[in-house]
C-alpha positions in Angstrom: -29.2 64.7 -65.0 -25.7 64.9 -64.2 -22.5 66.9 -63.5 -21.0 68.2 -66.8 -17.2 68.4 -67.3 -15.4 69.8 -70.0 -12.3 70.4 -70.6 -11.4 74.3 -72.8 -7.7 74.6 -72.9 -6.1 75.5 -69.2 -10.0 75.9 -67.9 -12.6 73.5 -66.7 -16.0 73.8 -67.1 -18.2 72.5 -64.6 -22.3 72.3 -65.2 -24.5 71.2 -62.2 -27.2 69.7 -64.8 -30.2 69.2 -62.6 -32.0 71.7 -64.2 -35.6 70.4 -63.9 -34.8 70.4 -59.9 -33.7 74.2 -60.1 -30.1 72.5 -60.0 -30.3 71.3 -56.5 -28.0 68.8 -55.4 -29.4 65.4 -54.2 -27.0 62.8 -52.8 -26.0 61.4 -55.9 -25.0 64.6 -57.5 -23.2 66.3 -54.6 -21.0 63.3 -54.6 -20.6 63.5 -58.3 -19.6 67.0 -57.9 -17.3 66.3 -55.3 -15.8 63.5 -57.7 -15.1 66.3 -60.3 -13.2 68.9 -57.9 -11.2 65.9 -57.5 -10.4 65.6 -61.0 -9.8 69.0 -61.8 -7.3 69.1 -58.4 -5.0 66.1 -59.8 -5.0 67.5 -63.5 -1.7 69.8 -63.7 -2.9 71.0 -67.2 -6.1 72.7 -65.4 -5.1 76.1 -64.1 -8.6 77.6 -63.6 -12.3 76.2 -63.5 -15.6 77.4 -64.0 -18.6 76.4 -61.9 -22.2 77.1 -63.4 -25.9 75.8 -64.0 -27.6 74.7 -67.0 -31.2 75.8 -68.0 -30.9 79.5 -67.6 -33.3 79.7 -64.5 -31.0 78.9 -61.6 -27.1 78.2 -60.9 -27.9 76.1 -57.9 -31.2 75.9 -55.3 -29.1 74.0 -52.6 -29.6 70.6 -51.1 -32.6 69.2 -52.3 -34.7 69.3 -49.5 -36.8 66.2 -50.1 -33.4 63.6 -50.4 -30.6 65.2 -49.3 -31.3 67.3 -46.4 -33.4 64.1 -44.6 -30.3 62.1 -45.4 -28.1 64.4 -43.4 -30.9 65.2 -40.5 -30.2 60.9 -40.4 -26.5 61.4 -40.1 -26.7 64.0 -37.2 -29.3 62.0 -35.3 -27.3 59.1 -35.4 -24.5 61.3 -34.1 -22.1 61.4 -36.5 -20.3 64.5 -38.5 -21.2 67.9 -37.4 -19.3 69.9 -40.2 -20.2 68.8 -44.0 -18.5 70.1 -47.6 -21.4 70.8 -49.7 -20.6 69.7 -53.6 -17.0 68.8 -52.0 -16.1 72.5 -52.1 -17.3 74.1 -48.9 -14.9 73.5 -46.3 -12.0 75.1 -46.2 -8.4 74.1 -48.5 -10.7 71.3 -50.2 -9.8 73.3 -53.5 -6.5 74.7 -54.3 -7.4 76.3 -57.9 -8.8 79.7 -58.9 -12.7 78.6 -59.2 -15.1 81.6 -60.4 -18.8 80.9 -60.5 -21.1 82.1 -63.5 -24.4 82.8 -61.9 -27.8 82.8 -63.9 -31.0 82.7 -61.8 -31.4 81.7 -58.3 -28.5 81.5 -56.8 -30.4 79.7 -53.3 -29.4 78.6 -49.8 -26.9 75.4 -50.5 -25.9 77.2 -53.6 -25.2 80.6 -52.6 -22.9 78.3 -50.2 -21.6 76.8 -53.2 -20.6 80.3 -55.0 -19.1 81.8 -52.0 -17.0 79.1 -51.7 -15.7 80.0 -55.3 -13.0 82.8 -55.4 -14.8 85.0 -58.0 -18.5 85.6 -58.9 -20.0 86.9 -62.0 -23.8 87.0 -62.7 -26.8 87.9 -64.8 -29.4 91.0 -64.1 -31.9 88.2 -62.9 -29.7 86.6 -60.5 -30.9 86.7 -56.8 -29.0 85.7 -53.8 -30.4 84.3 -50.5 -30.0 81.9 -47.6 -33.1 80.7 -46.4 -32.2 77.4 -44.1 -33.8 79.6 -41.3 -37.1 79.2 -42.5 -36.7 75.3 -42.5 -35.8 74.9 -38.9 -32.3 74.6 -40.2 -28.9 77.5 -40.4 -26.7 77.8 -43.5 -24.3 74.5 -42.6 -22.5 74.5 -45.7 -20.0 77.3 -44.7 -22.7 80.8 -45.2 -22.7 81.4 -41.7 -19.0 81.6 -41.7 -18.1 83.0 -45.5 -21.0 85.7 -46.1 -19.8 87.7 -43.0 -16.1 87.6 -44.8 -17.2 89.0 -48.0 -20.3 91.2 -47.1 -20.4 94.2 -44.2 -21.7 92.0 -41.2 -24.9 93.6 -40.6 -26.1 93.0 -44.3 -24.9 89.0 -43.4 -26.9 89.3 -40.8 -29.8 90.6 -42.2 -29.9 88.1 -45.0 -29.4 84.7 -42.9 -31.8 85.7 -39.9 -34.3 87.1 -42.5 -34.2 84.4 -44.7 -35.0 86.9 -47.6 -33.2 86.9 -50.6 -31.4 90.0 -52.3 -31.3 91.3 -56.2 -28.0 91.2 -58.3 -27.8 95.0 -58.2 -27.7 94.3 -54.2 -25.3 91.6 -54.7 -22.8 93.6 -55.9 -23.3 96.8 -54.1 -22.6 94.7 -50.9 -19.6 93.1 -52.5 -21.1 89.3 -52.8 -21.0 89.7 -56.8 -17.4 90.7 -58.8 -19.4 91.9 -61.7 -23.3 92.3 -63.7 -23.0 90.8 -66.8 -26.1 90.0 -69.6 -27.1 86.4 -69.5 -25.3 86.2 -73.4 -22.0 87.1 -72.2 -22.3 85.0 -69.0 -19.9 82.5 -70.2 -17.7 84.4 -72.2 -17.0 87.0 -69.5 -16.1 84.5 -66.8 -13.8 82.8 -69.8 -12.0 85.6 -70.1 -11.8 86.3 -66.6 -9.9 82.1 -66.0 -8.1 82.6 -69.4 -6.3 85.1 -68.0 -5.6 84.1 -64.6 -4.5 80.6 -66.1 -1.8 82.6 -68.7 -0.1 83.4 -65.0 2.4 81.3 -63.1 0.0 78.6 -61.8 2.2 78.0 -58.9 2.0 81.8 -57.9 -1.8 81.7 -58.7 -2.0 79.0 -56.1 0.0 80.9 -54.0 -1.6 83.5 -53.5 -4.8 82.2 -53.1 -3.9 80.6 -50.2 -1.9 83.7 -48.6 -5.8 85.4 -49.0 -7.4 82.8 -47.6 -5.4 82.2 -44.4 -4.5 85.7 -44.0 -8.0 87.2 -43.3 -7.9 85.2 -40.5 -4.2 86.2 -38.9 -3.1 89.7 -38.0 -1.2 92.1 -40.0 2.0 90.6 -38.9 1.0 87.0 -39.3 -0.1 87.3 -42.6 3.0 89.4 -43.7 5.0 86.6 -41.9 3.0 83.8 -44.6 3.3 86.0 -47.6 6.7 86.3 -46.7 7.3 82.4 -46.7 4.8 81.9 -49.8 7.3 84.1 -51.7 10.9 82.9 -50.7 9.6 79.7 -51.6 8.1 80.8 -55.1 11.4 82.2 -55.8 13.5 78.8 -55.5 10.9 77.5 -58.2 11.1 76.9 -62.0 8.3 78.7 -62.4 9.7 81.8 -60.5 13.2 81.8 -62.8 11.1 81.5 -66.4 8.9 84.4 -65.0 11.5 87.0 -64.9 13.4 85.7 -67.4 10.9 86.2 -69.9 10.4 89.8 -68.6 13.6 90.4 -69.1 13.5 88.7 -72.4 9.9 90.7 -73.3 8.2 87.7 -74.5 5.3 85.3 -72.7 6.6 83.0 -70.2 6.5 79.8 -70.4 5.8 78.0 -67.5 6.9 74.2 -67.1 4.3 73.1 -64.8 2.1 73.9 -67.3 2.6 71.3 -70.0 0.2 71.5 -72.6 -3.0 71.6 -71.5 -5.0 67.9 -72.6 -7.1 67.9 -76.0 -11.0 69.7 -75.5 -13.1 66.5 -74.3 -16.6 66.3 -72.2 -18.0 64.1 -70.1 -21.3 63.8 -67.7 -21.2 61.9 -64.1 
């Protein structure tokens, strides 16, 4: 049992490793995970990480309901924090990086949570999606109530947290929860090549414009232009900026400077 973290060039590669508990997160582990996104934050060689599950029959069940929800139903009672990050990913800004989620299996309640709080999502035929806290007396506290409405048509949002029920991966994506269907063979490889080309970018305009994304769904029009605006004038007095067109101008790969070279392939488990 652990979190897995390797290290493949400019990507990370992170395994919840619970697989005899469906990959649900206990207390231990959803600290552990938070402990990684910490890692991969600090390391200026890592441009891009991948978050999946091992065993092949589900990417994450949540919280595990018989040590980790009990332990938070403790915190509330006693009055304490009313908002949580689930896996240290679910609030919002806690991750700065492009993260894109390779989804085989159930994808369930805490972990569905968990994927939407990546930026892309790629999964298998057999996937299904769901939010079921309803059922348990509880709501989706890890950020679905907020972040399903934001990538799905409200009513389907709705539907899926009041209901409980979960959806299909052809669902998934015809709603928009799902970038792309993949077969459980190419899984990894298509969400590698997916973070091996965002990380051959600038990795300050990655960054960038992730954030003008983020906080511009939640401005107006003008607002958000007004933050793009600022994103870019101060892009352009970068390094990275400067190598950028000066390779286009040049025809040849940039090089970008705050991306040394990316630190020898090594794995670890926590």
């Amino acid at each position: 049992m652990s979190i897995d973290f390797e290290r493949k060039g400019a990507v990370a590669l992170v395994t919840i490793n619970r697989p005899e508990a469906m990959n649900a997160l206990d207390v231990e582990h959803d600290r552990a995970l938070a402990e990684v996104w910490k890692t991969f934050e600090a390391d200026a060689t890592l441009r891009v990480a991948i978050l999946t599950g091992a065993g092949g029959r589900a990417f994450c069940s949540g919280g595990d309901l018989k040590t980790y929800m009990p332990w938070r139903r403790d915190i509330a009672l006693r009055g304490c924090e009313s908002t949580i990050s689930f896996g240290g990913m679910t609030l919002a800004d806690e991750i700065t990086k492009p993260v894109i989620a390779a989804i085989q299996g159930h994808c369930i309640a805490g972990g569905l949570e968990l994927a939407m709080a990546c930026d892309i999502r790629v999964c298998t035929p057999d996937s299904r999606f769901g939010l079921a806290e309803v059922r348990w007396g509880v709501l989706p506290g890890g950020g679905g109530t907020q972040r399903l409405p934001r990538l799905v048509p409200v009513g389907c949002a709705l539907e899926m947290i009041l209901t409980g029920e979960a959806i299909d991966a052809a669902r998934a994506e015809r709603i928009g929860l799902v970038n792309r269907i993949v077969v459980a063979d190419a899984l990894l490889d298509t969400a590698f090549a997916i973070a091996e080309r965002i990380a051959a970018n600038g990795p300050l305009a990655v960054k960038a414009a992730k954030r003008a994304i983020q906080h511009g769904l939640d401005r107006s029009l003008a607002e958000g232009l007004a933050l793009e605006g600022a994103l870019q004038k101060r892009l352009l007095q970068t390094d990275d900026a400067e190598e950028g067109l000066r390779a286009f101008a040049e025809r040849r790969r940039p090089a970008y400077a705050t991306g040394a070279a990316p630190a020898p392939a090594q794995s670890s488990k926590i």
